[in-house]
N, C-alpha and C positions, 0 to 999 in steps of 0.2 A: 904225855900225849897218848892218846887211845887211836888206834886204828881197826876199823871191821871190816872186815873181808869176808866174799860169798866168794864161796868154792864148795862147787859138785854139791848144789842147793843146801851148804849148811852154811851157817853163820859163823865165823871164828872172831874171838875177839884179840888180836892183836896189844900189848901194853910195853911200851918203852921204859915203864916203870917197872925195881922190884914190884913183885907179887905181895908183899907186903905195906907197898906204900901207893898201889895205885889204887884209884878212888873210887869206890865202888858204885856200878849204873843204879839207878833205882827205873824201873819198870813199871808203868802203869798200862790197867788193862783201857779200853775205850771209854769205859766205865767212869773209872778213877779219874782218867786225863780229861774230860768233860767236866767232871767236879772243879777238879783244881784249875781248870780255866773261865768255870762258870761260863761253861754254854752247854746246849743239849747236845745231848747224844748224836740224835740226827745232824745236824750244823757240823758235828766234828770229823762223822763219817763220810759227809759232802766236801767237805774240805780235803779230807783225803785224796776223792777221785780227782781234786782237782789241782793234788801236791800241792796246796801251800801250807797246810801243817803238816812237820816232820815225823815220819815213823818208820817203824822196823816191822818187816812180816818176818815171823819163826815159823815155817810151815804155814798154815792158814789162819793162824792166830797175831793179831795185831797188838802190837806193844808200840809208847811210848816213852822216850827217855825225860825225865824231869828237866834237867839242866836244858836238853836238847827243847824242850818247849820253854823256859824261862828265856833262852837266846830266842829266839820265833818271838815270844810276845815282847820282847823286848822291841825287837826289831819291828813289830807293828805302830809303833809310839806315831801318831800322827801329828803336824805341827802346831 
């Protein structure tokens, strides 16, 4: 299990696992996460303001977690 914690505007990443056997994030920039979900750029940064795709601010820089968006479109699957 992973846990992140903000403390005193920094990001810490918390891991219940050795350092050796936890699973390493993969990070995508807005860029990248638009790709790999095939929509635009714009549509994903709208979605943002409107929290329902997941993300992480590092400073003023917007990241993406891979897994964290295969759960999201997962969870979009309509009936």
């Amino acid at each position: 299990m992973i846990t992140l914690r903000l403390r005193r505007s920094r990001l810490t990443l918390i891991s219940t696992l050795p350092a050796d056997t936890a699973p390493a994030m993969e990070w995508l920039t807005r860029r990248e996460a638009a790709e790999y979900l095939r929509v635009s750029t714009r549509w994903l940064a709208s979605a943002d303001g409107r929290a329902t795709v997941p993300y992480f601010k590092f400073g003023n820089q917007v990241r993406y977690s891979k897994t964290e968006l295969d759960k999201w479109a997962r969870a979009q699957r309509a009936s």
